[in-house]
CHARMM internal coordinates of N, CA and C (Angstrom, degrees):
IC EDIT
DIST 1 N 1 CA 1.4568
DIST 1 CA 1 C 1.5288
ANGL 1 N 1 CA 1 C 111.33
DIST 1 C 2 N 1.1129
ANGL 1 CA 1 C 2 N 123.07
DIHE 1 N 1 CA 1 C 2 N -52.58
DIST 2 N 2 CA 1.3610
ANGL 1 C 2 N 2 CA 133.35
DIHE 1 CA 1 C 2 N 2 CA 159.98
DIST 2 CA 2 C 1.6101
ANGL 2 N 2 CA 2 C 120.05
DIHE 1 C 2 N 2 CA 2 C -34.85
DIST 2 C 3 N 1.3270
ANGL 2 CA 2 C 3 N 115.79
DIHE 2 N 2 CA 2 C 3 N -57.78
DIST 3 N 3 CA 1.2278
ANGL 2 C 3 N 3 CA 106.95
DIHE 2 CA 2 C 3 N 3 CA -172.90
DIST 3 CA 3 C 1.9067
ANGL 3 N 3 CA 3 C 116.49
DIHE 2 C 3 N 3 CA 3 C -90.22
DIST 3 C 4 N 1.8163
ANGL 3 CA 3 C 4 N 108.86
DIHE 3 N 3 CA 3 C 4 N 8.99
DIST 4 N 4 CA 1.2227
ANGL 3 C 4 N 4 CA 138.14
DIHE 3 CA 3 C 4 N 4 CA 158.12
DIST 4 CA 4 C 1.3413
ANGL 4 N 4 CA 4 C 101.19
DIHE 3 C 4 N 4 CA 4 C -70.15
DIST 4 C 5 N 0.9955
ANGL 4 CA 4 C 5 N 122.83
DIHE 4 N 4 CA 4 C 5 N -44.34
DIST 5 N 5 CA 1.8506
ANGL 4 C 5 N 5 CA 119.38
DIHE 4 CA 4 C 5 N 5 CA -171.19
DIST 5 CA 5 C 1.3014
ANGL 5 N 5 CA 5 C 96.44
DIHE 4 C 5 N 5 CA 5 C -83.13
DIST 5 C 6 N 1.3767
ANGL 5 CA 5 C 6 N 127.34
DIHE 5 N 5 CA 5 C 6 N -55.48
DIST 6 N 6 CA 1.4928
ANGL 5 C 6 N 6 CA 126.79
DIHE 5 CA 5 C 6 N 6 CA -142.27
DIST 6 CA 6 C 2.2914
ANGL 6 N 6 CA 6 C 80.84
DIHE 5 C 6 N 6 CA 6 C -67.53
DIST 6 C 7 N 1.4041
ANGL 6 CA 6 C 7 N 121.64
DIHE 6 N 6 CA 6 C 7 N -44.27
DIST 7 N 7 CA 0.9763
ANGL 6 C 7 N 7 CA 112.17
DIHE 6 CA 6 C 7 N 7 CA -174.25
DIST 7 CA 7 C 1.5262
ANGL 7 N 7 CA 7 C 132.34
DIHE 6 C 7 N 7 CA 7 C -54.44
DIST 7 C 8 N 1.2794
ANGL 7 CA 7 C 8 N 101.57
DIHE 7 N 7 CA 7 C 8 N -33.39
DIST 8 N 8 CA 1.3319
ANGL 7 C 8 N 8 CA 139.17
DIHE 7 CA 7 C 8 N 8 CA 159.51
DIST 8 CA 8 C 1.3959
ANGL 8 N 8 CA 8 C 115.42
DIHE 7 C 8 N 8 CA 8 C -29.68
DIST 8 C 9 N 1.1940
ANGL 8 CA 8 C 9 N 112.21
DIHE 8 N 8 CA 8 C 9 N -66.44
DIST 9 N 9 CA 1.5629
ANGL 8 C 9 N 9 CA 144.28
DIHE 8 CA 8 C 9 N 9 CA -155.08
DIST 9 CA 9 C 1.8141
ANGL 9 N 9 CA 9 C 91.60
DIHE 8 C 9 N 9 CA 9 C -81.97
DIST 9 C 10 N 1.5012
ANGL 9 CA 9 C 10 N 129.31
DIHE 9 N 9 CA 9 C 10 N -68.09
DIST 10 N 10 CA 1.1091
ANGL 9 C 10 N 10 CA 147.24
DIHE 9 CA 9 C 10 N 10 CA 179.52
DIST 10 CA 10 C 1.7205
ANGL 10 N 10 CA 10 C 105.12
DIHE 9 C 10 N 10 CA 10 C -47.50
DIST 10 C 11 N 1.4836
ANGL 10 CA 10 C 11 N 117.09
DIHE 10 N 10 CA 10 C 11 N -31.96
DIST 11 N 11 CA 1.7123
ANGL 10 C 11 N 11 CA 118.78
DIHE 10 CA 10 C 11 N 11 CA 156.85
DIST 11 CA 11 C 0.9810
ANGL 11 N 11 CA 11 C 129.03
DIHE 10 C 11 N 11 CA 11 C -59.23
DIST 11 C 12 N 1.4463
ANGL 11 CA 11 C 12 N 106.61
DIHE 11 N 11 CA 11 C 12 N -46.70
DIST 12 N 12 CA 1.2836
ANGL 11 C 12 N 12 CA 113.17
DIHE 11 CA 11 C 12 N 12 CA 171.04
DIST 12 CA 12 C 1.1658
ANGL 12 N 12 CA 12 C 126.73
DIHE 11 C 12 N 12 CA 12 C -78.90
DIST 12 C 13 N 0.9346
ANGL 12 CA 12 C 13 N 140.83
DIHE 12 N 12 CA 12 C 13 N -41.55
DIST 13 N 13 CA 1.6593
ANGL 12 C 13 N 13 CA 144.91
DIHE 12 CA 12 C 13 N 13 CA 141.67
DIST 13 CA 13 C 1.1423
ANGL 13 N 13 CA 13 C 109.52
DIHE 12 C 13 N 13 CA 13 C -24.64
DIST 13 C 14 N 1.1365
ANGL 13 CA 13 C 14 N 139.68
DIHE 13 N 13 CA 13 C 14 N -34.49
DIST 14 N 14 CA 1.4241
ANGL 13 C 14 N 14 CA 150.31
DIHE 13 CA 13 C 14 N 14 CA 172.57
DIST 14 CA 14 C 1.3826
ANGL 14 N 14 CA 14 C 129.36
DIHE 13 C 14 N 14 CA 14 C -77.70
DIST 14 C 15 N 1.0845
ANGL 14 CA 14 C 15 N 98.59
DIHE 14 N 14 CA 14 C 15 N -49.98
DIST 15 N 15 CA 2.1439
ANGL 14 C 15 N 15 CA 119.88
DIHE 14 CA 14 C 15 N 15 CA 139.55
DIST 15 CA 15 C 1.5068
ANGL 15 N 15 CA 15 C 121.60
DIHE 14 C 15 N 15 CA 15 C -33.32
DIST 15 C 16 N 1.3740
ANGL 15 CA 15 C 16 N 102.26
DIHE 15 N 15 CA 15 C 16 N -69.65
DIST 16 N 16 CA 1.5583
ANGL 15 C 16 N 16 CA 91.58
DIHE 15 CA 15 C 16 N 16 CA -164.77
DIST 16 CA 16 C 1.6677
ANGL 16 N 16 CA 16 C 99.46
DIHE 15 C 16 N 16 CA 16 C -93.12
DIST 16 C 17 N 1.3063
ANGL 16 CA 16 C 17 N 120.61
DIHE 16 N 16 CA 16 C 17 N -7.63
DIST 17 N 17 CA 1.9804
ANGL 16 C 17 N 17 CA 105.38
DIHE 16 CA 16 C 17 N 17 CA 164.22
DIST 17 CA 17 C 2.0303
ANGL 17 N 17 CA 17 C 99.55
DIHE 16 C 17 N 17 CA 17 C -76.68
DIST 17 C 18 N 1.0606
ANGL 17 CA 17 C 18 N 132.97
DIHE 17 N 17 CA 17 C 18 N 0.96
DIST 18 N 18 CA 0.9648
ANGL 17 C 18 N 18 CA 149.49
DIHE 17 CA 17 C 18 N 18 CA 168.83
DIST 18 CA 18 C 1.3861
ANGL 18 N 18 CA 18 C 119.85
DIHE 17 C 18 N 18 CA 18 C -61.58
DIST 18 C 19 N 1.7909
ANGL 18 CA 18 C 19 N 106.09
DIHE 18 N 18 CA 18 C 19 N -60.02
DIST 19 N 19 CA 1.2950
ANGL 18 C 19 N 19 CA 139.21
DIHE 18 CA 18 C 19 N 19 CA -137.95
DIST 19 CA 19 C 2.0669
ANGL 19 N 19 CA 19 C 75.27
DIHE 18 C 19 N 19 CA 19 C -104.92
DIST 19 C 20 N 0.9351
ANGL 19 CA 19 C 20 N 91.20
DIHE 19 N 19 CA 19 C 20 N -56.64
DIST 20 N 20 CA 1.7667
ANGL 19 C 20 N 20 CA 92.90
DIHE 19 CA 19 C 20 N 20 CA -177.15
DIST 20 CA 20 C 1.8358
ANGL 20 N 20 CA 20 C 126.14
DIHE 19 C 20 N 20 CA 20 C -62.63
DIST 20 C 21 N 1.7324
ANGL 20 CA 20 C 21 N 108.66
DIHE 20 N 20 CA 20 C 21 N -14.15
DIST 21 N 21 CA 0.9926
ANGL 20 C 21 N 21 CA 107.47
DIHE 20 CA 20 C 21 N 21 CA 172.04
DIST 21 CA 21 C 1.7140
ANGL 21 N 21 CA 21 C 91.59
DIHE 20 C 21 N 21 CA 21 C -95.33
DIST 21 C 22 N 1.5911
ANGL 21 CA 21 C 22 N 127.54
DIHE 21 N 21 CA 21 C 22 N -52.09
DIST 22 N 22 CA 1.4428
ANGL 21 C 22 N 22 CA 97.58
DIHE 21 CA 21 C 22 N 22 CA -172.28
DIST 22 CA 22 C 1.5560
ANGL 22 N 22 CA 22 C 128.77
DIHE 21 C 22 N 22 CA 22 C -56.03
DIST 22 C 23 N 1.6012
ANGL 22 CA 22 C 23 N 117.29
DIHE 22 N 22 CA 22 C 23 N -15.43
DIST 23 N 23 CA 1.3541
ANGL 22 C 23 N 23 CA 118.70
DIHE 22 CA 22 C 23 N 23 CA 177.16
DIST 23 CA 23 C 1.7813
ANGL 23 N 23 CA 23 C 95.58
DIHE 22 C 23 N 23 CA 23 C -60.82
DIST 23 C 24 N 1.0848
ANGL 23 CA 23 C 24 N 104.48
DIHE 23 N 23 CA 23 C 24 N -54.00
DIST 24 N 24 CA 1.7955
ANGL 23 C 24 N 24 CA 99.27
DIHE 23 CA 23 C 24 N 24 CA -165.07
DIST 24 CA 24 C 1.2679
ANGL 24 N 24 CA 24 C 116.42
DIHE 23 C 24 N 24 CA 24 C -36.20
DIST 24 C 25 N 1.4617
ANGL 24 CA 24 C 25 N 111.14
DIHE 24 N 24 CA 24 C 25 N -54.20
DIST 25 N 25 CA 1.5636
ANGL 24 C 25 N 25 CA 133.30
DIHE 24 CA 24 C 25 N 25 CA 175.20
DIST 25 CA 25 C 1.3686
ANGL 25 N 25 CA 25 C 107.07
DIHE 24 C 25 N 25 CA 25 C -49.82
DIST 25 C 26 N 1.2090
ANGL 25 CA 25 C 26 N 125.59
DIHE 25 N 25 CA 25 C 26 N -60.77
DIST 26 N 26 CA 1.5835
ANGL 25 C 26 N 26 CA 124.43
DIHE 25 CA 25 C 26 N 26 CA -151.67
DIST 26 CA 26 C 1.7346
ANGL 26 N 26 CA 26 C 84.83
DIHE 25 C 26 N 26 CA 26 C -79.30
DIST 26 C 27 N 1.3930
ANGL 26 CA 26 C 27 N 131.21
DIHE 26 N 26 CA 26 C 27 N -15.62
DIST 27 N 27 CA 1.5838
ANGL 26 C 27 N 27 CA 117.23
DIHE 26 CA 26 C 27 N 27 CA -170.59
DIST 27 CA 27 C 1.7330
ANGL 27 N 27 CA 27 C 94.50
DIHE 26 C 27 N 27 CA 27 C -94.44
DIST 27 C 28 N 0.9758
ANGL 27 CA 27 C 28 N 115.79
DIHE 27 N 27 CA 27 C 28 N -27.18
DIST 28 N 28 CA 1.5920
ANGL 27 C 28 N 28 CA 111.13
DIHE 27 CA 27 C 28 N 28 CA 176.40
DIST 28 CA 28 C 1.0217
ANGL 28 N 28 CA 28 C 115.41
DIHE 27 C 28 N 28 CA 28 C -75.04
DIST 28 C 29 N 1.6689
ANGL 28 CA 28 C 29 N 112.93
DIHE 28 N 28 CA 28 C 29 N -27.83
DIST 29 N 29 CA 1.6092
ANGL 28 C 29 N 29 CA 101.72
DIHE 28 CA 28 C 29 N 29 CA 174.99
DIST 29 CA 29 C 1.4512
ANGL 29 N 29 CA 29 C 112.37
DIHE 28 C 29 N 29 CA 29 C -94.28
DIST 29 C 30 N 1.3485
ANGL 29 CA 29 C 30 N 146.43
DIHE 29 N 29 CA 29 C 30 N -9.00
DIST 30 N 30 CA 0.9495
ANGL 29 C 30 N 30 CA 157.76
DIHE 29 CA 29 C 30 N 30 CA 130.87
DIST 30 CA 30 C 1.6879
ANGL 30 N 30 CA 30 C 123.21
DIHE 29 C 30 N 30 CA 30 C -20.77
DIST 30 C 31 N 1.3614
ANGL 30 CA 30 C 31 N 103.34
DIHE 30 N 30 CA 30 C 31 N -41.32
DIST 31 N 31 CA 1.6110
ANGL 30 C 31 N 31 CA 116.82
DIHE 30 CA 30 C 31 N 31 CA 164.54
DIST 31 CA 31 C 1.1895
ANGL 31 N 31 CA 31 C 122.36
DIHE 30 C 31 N 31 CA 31 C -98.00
DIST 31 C 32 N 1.8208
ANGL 31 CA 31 C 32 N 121.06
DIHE 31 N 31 CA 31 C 32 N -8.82
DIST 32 N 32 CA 1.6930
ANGL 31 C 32 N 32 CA 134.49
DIHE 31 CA 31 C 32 N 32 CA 162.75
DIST 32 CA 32 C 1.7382
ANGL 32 N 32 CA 32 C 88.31
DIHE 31 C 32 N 32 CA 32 C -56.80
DIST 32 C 33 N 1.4868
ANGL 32 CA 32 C 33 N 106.19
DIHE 32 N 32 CA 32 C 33 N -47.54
DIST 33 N 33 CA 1.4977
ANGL 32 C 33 N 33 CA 101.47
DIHE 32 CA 32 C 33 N 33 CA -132.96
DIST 33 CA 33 C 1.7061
ANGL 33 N 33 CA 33 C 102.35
DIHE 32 C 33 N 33 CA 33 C -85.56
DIST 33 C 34 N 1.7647
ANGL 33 CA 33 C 34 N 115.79
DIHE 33 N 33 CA 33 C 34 N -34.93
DIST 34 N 34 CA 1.1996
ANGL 33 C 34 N 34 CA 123.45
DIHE 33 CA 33 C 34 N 34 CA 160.45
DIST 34 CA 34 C 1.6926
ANGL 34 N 34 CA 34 C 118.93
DIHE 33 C 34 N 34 CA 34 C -61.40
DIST 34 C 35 N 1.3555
ANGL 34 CA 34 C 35 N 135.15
DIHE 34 N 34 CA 34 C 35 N -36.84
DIST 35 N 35 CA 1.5623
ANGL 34 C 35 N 35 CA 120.36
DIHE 34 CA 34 C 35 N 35 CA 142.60
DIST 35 CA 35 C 1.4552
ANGL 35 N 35 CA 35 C 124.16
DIHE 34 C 35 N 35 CA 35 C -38.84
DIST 35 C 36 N 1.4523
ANGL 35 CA 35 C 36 N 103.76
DIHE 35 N 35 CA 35 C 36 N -53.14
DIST 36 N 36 CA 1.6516
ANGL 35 C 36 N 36 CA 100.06
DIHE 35 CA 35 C 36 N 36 CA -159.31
DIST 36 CA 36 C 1.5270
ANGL 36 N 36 CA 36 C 90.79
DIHE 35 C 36 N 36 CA 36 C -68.61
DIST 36 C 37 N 1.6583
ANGL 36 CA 36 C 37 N 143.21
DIHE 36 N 36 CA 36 C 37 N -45.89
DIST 37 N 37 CA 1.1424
ANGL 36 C 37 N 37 CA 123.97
DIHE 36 CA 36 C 37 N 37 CA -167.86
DIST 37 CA 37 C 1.0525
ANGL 37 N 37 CA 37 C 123.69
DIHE 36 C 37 N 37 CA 37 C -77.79
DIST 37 C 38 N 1.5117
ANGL 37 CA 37 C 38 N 126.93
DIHE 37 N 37 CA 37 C 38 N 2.81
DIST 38 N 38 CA 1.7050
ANGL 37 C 38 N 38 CA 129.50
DIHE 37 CA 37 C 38 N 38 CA 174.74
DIST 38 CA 38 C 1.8908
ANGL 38 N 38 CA 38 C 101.29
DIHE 37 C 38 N 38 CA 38 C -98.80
DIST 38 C 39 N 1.3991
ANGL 38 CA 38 C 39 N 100.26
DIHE 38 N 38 CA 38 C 39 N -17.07
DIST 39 N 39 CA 1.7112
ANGL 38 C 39 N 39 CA 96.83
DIHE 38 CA 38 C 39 N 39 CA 170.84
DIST 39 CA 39 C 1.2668
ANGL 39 N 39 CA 39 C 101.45
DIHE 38 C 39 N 39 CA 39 C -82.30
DIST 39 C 40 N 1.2869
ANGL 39 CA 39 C 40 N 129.64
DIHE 39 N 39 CA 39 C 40 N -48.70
DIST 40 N 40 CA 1.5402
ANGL 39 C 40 N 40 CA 144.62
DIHE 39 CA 39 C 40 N 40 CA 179.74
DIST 40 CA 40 C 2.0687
ANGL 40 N 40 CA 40 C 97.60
DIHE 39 C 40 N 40 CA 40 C -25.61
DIST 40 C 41 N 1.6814
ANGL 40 CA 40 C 41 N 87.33
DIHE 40 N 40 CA 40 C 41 N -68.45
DIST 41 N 41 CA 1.5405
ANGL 40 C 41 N 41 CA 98.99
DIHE 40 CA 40 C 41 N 41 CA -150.61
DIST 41 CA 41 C 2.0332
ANGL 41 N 41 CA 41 C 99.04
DIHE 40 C 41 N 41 CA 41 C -70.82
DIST 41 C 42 N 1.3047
ANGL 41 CA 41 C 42 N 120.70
DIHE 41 N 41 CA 41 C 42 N -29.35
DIST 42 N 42 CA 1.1047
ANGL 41 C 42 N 42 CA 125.15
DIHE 41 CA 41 C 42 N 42 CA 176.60
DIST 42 CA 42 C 1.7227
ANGL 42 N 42 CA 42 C 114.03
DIHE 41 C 42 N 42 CA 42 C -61.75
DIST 42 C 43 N 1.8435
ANGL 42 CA 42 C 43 N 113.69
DIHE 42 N 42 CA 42 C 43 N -16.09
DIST 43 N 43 CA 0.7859
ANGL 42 C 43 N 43 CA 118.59
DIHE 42 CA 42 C 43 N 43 CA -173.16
DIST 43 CA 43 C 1.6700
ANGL 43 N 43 CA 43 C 121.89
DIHE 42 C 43 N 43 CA 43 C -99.77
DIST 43 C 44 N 1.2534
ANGL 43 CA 43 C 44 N 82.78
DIHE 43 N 43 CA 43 C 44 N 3.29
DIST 44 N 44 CA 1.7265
ANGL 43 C 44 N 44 CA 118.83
DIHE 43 CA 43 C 44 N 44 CA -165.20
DIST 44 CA 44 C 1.3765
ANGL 44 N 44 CA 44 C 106.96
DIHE 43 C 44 N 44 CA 44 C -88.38
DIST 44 C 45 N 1.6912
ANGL 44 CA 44 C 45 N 108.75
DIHE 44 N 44 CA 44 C 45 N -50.96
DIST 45 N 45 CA 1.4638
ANGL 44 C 45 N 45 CA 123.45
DIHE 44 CA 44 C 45 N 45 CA -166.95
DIST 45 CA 45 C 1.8437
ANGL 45 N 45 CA 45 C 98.77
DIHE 44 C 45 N 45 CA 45 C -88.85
DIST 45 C 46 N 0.9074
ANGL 45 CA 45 C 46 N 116.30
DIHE 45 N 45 CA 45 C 46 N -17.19
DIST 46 N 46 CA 1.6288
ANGL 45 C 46 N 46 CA 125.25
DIHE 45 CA 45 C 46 N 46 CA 178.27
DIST 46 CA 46 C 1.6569
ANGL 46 N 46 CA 46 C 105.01
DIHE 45 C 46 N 46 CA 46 C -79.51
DIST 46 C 47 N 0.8773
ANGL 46 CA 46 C 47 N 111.15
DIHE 46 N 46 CA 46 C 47 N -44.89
DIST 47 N 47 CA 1.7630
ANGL 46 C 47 N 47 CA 125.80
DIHE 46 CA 46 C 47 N 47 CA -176.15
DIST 47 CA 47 C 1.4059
ANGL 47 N 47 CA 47 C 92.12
DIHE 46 C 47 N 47 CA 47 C -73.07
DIST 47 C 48 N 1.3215
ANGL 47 CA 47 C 48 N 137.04
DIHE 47 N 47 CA 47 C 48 N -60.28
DIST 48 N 48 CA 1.5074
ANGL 47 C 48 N 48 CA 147.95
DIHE 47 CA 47 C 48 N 48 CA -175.87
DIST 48 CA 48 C 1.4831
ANGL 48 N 48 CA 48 C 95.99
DIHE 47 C 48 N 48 CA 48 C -43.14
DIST 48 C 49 N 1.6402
ANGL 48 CA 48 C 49 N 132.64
DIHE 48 N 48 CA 48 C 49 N -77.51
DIST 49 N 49 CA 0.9518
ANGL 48 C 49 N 49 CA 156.24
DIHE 48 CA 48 C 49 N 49 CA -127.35
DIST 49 CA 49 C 1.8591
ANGL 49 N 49 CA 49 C 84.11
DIHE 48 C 49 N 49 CA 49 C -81.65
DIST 49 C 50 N 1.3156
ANGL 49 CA 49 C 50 N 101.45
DIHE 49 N 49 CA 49 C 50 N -61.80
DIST 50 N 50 CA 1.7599
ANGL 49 C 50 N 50 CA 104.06
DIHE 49 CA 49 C 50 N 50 CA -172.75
DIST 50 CA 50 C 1.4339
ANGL 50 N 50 CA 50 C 114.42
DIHE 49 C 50 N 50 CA 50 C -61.99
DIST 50 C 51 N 1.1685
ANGL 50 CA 50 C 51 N 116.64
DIHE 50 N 50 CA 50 C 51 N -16.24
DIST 51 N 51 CA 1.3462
ANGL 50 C 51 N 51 CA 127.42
DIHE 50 CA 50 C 51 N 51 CA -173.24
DIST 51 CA 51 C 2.0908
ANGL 51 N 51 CA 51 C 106.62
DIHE 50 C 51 N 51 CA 51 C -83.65
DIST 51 C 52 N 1.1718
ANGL 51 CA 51 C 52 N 91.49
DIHE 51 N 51 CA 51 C 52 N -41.99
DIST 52 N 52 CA 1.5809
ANGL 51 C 52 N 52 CA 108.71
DIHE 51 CA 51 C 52 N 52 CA -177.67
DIST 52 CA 52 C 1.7279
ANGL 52 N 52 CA 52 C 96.95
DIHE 51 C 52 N 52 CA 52 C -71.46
DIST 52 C 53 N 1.5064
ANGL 52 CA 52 C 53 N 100.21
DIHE 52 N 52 CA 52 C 53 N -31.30
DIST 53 N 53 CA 1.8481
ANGL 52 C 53 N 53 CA 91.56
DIHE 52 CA 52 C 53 N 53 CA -175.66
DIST 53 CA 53 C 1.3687
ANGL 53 N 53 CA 53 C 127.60
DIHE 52 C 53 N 53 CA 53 C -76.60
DIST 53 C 54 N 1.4884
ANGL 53 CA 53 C 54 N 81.97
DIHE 53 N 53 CA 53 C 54 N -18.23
DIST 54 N 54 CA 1.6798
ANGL 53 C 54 N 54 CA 114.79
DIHE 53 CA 53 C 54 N 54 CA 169.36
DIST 54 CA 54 C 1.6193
ANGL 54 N 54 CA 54 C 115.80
DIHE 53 C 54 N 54 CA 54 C -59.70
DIST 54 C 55 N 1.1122
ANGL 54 CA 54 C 55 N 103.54
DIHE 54 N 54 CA 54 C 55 N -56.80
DIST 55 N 55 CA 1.0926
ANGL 54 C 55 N 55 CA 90.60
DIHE 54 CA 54 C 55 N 55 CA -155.97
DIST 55 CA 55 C 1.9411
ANGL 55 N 55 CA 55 C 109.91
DIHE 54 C 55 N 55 CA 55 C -90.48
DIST 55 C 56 N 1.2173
ANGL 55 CA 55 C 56 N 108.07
DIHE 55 N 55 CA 55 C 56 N -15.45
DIST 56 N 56 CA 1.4147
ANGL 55 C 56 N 56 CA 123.44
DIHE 55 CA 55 C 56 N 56 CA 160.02
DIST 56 CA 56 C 1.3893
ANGL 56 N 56 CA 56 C 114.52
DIHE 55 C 56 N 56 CA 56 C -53.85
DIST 56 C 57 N 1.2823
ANGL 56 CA 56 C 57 N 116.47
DIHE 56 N 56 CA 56 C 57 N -45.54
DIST 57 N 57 CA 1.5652
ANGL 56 C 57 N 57 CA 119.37
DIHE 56 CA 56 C 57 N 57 CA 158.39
DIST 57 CA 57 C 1.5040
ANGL 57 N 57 CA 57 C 135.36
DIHE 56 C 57 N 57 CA 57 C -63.83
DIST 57 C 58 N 1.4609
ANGL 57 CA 57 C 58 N 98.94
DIHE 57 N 57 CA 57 C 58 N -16.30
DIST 58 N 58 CA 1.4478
ANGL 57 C 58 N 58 CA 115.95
DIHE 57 CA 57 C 58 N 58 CA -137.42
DIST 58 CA 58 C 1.7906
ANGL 58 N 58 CA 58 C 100.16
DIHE 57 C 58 N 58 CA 58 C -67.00
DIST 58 C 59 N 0.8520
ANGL 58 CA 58 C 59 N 98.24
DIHE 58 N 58 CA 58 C 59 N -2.32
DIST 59 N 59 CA 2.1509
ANGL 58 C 59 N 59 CA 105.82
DIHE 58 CA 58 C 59 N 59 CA -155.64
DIST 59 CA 59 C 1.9932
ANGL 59 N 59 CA 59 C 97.81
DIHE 58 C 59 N 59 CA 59 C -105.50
DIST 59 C 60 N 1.3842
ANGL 59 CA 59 C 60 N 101.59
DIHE 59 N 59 CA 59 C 60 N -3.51
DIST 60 N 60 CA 1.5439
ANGL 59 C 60 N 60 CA 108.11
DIHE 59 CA 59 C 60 N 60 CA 166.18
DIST 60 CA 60 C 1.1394
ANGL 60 N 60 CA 60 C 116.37
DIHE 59 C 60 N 60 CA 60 C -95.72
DIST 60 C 61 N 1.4253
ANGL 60 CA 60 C 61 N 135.86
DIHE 60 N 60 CA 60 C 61 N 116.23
DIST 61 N 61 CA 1.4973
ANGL 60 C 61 N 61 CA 121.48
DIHE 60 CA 60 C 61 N 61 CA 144.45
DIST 61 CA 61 C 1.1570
ANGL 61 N 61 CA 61 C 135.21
DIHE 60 C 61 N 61 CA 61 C -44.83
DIST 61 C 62 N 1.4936
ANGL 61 CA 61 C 62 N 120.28
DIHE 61 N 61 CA 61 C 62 N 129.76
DIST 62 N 62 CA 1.0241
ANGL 61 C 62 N 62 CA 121.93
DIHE 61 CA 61 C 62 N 62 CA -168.72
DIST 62 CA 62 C 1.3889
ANGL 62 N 62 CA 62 C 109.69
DIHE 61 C 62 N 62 CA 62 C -72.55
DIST 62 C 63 N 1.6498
ANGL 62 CA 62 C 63 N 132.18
DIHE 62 N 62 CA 62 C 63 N 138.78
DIST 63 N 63 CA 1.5382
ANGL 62 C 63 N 63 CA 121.71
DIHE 62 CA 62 C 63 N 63 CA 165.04
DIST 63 CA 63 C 1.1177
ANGL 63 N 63 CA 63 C 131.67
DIHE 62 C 63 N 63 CA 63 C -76.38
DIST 63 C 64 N 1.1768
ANGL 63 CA 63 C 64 N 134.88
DIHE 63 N 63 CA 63 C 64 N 149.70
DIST 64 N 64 CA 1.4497
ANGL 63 C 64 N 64 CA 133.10
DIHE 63 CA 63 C 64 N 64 CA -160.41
DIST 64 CA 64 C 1.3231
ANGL 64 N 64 CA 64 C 100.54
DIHE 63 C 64 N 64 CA 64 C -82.63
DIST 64 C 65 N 1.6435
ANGL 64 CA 64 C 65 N 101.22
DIHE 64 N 64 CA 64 C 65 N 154.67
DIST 65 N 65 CA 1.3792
ANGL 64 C 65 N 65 CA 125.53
DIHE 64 CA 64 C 65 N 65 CA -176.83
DIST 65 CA 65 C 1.4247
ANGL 65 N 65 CA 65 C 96.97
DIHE 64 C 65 N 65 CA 65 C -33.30
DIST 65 C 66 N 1.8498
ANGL 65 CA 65 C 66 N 112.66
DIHE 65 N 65 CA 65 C 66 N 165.45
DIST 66 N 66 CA 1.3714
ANGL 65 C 66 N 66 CA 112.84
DIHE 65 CA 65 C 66 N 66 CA 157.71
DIST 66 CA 66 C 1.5156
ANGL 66 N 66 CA 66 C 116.40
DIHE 65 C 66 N 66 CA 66 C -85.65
DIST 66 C 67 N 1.1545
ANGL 66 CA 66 C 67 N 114.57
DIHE 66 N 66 CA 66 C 67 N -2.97
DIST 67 N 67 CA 1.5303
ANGL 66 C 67 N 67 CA 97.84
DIHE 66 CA 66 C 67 N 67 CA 159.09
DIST 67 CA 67 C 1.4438
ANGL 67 N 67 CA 67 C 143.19
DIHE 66 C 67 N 67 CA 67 C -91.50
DIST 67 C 68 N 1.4945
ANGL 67 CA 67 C 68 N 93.57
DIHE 67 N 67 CA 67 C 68 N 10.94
DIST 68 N 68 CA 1.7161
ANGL 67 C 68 N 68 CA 96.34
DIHE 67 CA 67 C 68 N 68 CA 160.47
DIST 68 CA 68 C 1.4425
ANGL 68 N 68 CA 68 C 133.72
DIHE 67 C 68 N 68 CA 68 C -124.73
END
COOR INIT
IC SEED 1 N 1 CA 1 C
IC BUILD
């Protein structure tokens, strides 16, 4: 019975250093994922913005390089 508990105990100990490395992970990726979507959306309004500059321009030909 004793060495039923002591086994017991050694699971669980094993569990929650378990439980404590997947928290780490899921909080690091949690802050991958809140960076990547404020770069995402900054990348959104840049594309928007160039796109609008685009097309305000859009009715000019562009001139050719200066090297020809």
């Amino acid at each position: 019975m004793q060495d039923e508990l002591m086994d017991l105990q050694t699971q669980l100990s094993f569990q929650e250093d378990t439980i404590a490395q997947l928290n780490e992970v899921v909080t690091r990726q949690q802050k991958d994922i809140t960076r990547l979507t404020e770069a995402f959306s900054q990348l959104k309004k840049q594309f928007e913005v160039m796109a609008a500059e685009q097309q305000e321009g859009g009715n000019h030909e562009e001139a050719p390089p200066p090297h020809y």
